[in-house]
C-alpha positions in Angstrom: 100.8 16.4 -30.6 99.9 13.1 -28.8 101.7 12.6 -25.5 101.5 10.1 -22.9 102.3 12.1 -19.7 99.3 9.9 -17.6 100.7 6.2 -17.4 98.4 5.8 -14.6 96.0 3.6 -17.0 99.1 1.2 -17.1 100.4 2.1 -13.5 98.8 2.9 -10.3 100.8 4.0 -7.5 99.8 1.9 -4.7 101.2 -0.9 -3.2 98.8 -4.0 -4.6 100.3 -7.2 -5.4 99.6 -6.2 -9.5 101.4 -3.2 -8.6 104.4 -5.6 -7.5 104.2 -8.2 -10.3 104.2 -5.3 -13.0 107.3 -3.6 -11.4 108.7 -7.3 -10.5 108.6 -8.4 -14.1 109.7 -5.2 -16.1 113.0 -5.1 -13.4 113.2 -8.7 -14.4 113.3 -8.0 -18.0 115.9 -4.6 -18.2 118.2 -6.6 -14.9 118.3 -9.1 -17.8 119.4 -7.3 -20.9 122.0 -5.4 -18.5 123.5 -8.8 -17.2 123.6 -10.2 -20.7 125.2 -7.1 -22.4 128.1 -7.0 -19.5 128.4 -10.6 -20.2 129.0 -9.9 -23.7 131.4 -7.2 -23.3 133.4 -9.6 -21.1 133.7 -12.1 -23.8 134.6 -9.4 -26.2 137.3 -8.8 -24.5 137.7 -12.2 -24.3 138.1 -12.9 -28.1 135.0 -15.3 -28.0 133.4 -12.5 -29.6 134.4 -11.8 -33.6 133.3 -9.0 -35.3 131.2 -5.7 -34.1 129.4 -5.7 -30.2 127.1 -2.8 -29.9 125.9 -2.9 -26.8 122.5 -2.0 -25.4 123.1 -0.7 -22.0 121.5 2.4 -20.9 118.2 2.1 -23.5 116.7 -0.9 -21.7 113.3 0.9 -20.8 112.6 1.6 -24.5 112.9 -2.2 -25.3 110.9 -3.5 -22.2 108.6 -0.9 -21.8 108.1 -1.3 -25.7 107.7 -5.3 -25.7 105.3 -5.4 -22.3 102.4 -3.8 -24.2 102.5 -5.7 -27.2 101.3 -9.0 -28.5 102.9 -12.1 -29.7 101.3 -12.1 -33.0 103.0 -8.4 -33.7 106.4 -8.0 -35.8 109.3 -5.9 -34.3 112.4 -5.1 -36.5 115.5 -2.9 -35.4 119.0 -2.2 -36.4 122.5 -3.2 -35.1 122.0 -2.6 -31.8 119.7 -5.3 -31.8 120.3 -8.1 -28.2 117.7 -5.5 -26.2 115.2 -6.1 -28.2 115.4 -9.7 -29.3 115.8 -10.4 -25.7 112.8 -8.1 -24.2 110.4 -9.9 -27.4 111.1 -13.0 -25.2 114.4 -14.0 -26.8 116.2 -17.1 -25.3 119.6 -15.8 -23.7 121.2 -19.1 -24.2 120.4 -18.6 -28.2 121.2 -15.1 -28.3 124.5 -16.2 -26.3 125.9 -18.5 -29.0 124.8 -16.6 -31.4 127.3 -13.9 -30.4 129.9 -16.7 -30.1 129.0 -17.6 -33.6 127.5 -21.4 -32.7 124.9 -23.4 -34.5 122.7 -23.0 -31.3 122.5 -19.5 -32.3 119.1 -17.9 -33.2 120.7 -17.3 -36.8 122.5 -20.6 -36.4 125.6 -18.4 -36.3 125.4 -16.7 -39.4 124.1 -13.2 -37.8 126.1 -12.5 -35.0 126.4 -9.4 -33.1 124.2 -7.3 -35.7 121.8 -10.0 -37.2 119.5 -11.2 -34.3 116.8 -13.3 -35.5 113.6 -15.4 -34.7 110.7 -16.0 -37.0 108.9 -18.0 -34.1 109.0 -15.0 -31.7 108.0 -12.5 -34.5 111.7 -10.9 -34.2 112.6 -10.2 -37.7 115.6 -9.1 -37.3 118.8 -6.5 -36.3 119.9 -4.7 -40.0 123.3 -3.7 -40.3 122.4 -0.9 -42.9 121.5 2.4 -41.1 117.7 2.5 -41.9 117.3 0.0 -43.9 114.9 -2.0 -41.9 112.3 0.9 -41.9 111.1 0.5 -45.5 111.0 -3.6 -44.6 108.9 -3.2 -42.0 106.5 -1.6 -43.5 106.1 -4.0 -46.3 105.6 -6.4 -43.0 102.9 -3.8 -41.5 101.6 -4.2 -45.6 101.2 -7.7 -45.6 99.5 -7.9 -42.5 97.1 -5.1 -43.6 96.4 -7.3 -46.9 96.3 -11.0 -45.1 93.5 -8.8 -42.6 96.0 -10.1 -39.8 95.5 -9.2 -36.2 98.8 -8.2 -35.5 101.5 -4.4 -35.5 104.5 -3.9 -37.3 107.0 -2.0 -34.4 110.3 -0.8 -35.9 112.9 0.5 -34.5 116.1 2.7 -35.6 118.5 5.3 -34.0 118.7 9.4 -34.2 120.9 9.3 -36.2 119.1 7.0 -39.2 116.5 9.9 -39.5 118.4 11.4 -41.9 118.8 8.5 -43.9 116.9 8.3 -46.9 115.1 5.1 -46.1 113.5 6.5 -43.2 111.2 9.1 -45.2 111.1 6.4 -47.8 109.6 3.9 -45.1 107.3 7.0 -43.2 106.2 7.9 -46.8 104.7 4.7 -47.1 103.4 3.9 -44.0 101.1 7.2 -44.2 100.3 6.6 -47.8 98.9 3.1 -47.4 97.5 3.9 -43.5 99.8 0.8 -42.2 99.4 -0.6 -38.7 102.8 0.3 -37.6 104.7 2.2 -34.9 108.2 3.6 -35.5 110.4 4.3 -32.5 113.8 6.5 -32.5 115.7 5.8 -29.9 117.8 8.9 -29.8 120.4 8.3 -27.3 121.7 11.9 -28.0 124.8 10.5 -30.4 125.2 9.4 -34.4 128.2 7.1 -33.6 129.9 9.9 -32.1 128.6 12.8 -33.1 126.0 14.4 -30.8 122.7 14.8 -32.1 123.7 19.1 -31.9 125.2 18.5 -35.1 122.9 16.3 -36.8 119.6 17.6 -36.1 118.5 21.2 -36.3 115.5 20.5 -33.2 115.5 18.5 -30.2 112.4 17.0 -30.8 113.1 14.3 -33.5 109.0 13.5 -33.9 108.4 16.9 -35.6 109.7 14.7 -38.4 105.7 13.1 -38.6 104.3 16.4 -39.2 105.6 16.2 -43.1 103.6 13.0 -44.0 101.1 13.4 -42.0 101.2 10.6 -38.2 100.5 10.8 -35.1 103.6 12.0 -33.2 105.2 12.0 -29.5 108.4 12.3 -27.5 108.7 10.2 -24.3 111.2 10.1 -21.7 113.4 6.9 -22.6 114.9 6.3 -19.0 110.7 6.0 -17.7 109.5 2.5 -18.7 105.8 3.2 -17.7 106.0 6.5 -20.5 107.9 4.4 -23.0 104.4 1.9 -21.9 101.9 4.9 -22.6 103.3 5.7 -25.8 103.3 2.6 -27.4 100.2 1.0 -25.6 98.4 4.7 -27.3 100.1 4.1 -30.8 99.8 0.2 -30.8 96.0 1.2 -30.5 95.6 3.2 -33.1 97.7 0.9 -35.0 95.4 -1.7 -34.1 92.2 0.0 -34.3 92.6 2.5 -36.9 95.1 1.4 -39.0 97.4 4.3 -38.9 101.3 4.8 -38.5 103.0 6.6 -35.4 106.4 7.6 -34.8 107.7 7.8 -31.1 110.9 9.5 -30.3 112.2 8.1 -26.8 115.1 10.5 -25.5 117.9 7.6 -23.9 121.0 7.3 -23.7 124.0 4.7 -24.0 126.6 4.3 -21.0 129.0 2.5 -23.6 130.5 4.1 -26.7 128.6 3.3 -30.3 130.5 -0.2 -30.3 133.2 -2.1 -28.4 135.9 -0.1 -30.2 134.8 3.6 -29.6 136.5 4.7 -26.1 133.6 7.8 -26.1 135.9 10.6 -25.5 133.5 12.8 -27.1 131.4 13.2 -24.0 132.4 13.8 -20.2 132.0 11.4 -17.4 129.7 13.6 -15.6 127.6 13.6 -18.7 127.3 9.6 -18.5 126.4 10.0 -14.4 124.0 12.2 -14.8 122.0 9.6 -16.7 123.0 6.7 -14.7 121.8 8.5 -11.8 118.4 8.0 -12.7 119.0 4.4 -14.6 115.8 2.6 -14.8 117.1 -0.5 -13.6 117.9 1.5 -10.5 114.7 3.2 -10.4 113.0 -0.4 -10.8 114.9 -2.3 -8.1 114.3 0.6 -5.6 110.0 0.6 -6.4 110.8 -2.9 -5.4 112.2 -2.2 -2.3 110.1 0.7 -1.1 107.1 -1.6 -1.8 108.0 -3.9 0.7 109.8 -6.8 -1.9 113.4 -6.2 -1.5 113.5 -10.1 -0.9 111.9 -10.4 -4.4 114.6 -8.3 -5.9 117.2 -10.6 -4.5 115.5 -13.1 -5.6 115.4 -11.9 -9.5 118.8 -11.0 -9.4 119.9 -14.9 -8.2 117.8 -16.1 -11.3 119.1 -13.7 -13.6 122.7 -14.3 -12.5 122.2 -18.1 -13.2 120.3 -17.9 -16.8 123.4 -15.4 -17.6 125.9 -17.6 -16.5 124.1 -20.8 -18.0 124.1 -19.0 -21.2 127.8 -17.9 -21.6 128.4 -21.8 -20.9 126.0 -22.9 -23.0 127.7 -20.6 -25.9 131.1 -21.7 -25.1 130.4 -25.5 -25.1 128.3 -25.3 -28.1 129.4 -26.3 -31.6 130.7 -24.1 -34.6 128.6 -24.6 -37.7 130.1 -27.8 -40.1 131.5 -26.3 -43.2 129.3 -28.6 -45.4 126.3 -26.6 -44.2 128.0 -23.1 -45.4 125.0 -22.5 -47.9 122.5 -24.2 -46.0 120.2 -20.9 -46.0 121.1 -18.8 -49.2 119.1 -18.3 -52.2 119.3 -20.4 -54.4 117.7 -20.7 -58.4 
């Protein structure tokens, strides 16, 4: 089994000013996907939200820790819970904003909303609302740039509980049958909607799913952005390099319920502590401090606050789409 216990290739533990600008800018990034998702919740509640809102606070590390290793020319595609990861692939906050609202300034133009992230120019293919169903699409995108001789990865991602989908084997069965340049992350955040992962699963270890293809396997602590760094700057590599497939199982968890409407009375509040104890954010902001740059911290939170707030205006004082452009982007004969 591949791990990726030593991140000290992609973190040393001194006190260097790379040491600082690393830690600075992947605090940055999760202190940004936090502000935005509490944002969103508060316009939920609002009503200037429609539909589903399945927010991404908690898994932050996954999708920054992910994104900070990779390239621009590579593809990532994920499922529902999908603001982390457009936002961490350099997503703007204003777009991703409005989209939620439902405005033309959206990144879907306000045709995806909550579920249905999207930006070709970024490489951010999209959030799927089908459990699964992205993992057999991204590996027709890892195929194509295997046949087009591309440099770039294919990086999908997908929850615990869409491993027992069948698309998911479909997808793995494919992406070891045709060696494709792709990496396949489960973030399990311990819960299918709202049943635990107990009664889903008959191991913890979610990777041993690899073995029956053959690929290259691990399981990473989720909550440690530098082993969620490891992981995918090893598989990205091999991807890369060699051409072959890994699937990465990152162990998270989510301090909300599934979406906006699940209270999460299935688990206990000391449960959700215990995790939040050790929240990377919080681990982040305090390497900051200890390293001398608490000023720096205070000065990422300011700018943070302001793109946040600039956003949530930006979405509110945007326009909906005109009716006349209703079938602007469907298929058509």
């Amino acid at each position: 089994m591949e791990t990726a216990q030593n991140t000290n290739n992609l973190y040393s533990s001194g006190s260097t000013g790379m040491d600082v600008e690393l830690i600075a800018n992947l605090y940055r990034q999760m202190y940004r996907i936090r502000r935005f998702e509490e944002e969103a919740a508060r316009a939920y509640t609002e009503r200037k939200i429609g539909g589903f809102l399945h927010l991404y606070i908690g898994q932050e590390a996954v999708a920054v820790g992910t994104m900070s290793v990779l390239n621009e020319e590579d593809y990532v595609m994920t499922a529902y819970r999908c603001h982390g990861h457009y936002l961490a692939k350099g997503g703007s906050a204003r777009e991703g904003m409005a989209e939620l609202f439902g405005k033309s300034t959206g990144c879907a133009k306000g045709r995806g909303g909550s579920m249905h992230f999207y930006d070709v120019e970024k490489r951010f293919m999209g959030g799927w609302g089908i459990v699964g169903a992205q993992i057999p699409v991204a590996a027709g995108l890892a195929f194509a740039q295997k046949y087009k001789q591309e440099e770039g990865i294919t990086v999908a991602f997908l929850g615990d509980g869409a491993v027992n989908i069948g698309p998911f084997h479909e997808g793995m069965s494919l992406a070891a049958l045709w060696k494709l340049p792709i990496v396949i992350v489960i973030e399990n955040n311990g819960f299918a909607m709202g049943t635990p992962l107990e009664k889903t699963a008959p191991v913890d270890d979610l990777s041993i799913r690899a073995l029956g293809y053959p690929m290259a396997r691990d399981t990473v602590d989720g909550h440690d952005v530098f082993a969620v760094r490891s992981a995918i700057h090893t598989a990205a590599r091999r991807a890369r390099e060699q051409s072959l497939p890994t699937l990465i199982e990152c162990k998270t968890y989510r301090y909300r319920g599934h979406s906006m409407a699940d209270p999460a009375k299935y688990r206990t509040k000391d449960d959700v502590q215990e995790w939040k104890d050790r929240d990377p954010i919080l681990v982040m902001g305090e390497k900051l401090e200890n390293l001398g740059s608490g000023d720096l911290k205070k000065q990422i939170d300011e700018e943070i606050e302001n793109e946040i707030q600039d956003a949530v205006k930006f979405a509110h004082d945007s326009p909906f789409p005109e009716l006349d452009t209703a079938t602007d982007y469907c298929m058509k004969d």
